[in-house]
C-alpha angles and dihedrals in degrees: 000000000000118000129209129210115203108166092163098053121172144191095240114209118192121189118179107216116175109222100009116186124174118248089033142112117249145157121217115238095211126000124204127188128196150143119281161139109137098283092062097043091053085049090056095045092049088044079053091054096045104250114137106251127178117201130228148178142065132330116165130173128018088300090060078046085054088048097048087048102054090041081064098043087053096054089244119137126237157184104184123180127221134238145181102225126088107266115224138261114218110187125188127193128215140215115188095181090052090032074218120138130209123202138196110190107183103205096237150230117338103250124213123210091248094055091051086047094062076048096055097043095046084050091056095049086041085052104064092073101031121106091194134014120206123201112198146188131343137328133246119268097282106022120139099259084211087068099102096053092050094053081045095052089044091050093042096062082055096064097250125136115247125228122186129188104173156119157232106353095349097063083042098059100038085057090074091051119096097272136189108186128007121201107192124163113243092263085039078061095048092043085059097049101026111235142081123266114226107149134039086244086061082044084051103052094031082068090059096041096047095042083051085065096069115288132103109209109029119195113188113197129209147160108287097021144307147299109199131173096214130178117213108176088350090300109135106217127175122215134181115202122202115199124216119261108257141167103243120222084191134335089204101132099003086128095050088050086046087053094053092046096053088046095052102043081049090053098046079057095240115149134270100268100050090045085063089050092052101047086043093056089044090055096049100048090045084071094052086072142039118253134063112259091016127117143139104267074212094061090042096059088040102055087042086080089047097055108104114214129192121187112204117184115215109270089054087056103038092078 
């Protein structure tokens, strides 16, 4: 199976307002609320293509019960700790004339060492079955930011593959960590090395320079695609995705869905390159709808056909 980490989760709100302006008056037109942090949206778009997903992490107060509750109602599995702290509300606002989103991302519950050992010690028993292990989002107020990089230490000597979606410190310090795939946004990138991307040449060496940090395969994620420094039977191989045009209802969560579609292609066993194309689609159909984690399994298979890869070996991207 494939485990999720969410130490951070919230319960996510999403109301749709035409026009919205701050400072003004409005009434939502629809309201939706779920689950969610990063960990719990990957594990729903993995659940919507059909790979088997537990997840994990922390939930306190009546709002981690809310949290629990929904998981289950959504058929998603879960071992949830709990803690005594208060779990967050995010709550993002859209705007389907402006296709622009708003978010208010509250920091969290406030997190003991007792409480992140119980963590430590679900995610080893979880472990033992698992083929990959995402970490994902950010941590409680208080938390150790080399967290990450200790559980991925601990996974790795298990023999199960490492995933991490983070930032800030965090990203830093899991970096060092014996790593197996890296998912930064494309100013997540720039924040590691330490300089802008404007050009597919500064892509192509921010690969490098981001892979020399501690991770094998390295996917940086953008806009209007992705660059990623992939290994398929240790052959190192470099690919550039393009996504299709499209009009966005939200973008809330396309990275998460990005995330699920790479994992699953990679646990169906399907290449490198496929496995691009897939997380690409997922992405893209996850913006056709409200909702982090949530697409059309018919506009992903659609735009499947409409990602444009290009697979450039290393001498054509080291100039």
């Amino acid at each position: 199976m494939i485990i999720t980490v969410t130490p951070n989760a919230a319960l996510d709100r999403t109301v749709v307002v035409p026009n919205f302006q701050a400072g003004r008056r409005h009434r939502a037109t629809s309201a939706n609320t779920s689950s969610g942090g990063k960990g719990i949206n990957v594990a729903r778009a993995l659940r919507r293509l059909g790979i088997p997903v537990v997840v994990t992490g922390l939930a306190g107060g009546r709002t981690g019960v809310q949290i629990v509750d929904r998981l289950t109602t959504e058929g998603l599995l879960n071992d949830m700790v709990r803690i005594q702290g208060e779990s967050r509300t995010s709550t993002a606002v859209i705007d389907p004339i402006t296709s622009v989103s708003t978010e208010i991302n509250e920091w969290g519950p406030e997190v003991d060492e007792h409480e992140l050992d119980v963590l430590r010690e679900k995610l080893m028993y979880l472990s033992q079955n698992a083929r990959y292990v995402v970490f994902c989002g950010s941590l409680p107020r208080g938390v150790d930011p080399g967290l990450y990089g200790d559980l991925i230490r601990d996974v790795s000597r298990m023999g199960v593959q490492t995933v991490l979606d983070a930032d800030a410190e965090p990203l830093h310090l899991g970096m060092q960590s014996e790593l197996t795939l890296v998912v930064p946004n494309q100013r997540e990138a720039e924040q590691l090395v330490g300089h802008e991307f404007n050009s597919p040449a500064d892509f192509d060496a921010g690969l490098g320079e981001v892979a020399a940090l501690g991770a094998r395969d390295v996917i940086i994620t953008r806009e209007s695609g992705c660059d990623a420094l992939l290994h398929d039977d240790r052959q190192e191989m470099r690919v550039r995705a393009t996504a299709p045009v499209l009009d966005p209802v939200s973008t809330i969560g396309a990275g998460d869905a990005f995330l699920a579609g790479y994992l699953a292609a990679r646990y169906q066993d399907q290449d490198a390159e496929d496995a691009i194309r897939q997380a690409v689609a997922a992405g893209a159909a996850s913006v056709l709808q409200a909702g982090a984690g949530r697409f059309d399994l018919k506009d992903f298979h659609r735009l499947a056909g409409d990602v444009q890869i290009d697979v450039l070996n290393p001498a054509e991207t080291a100039g």
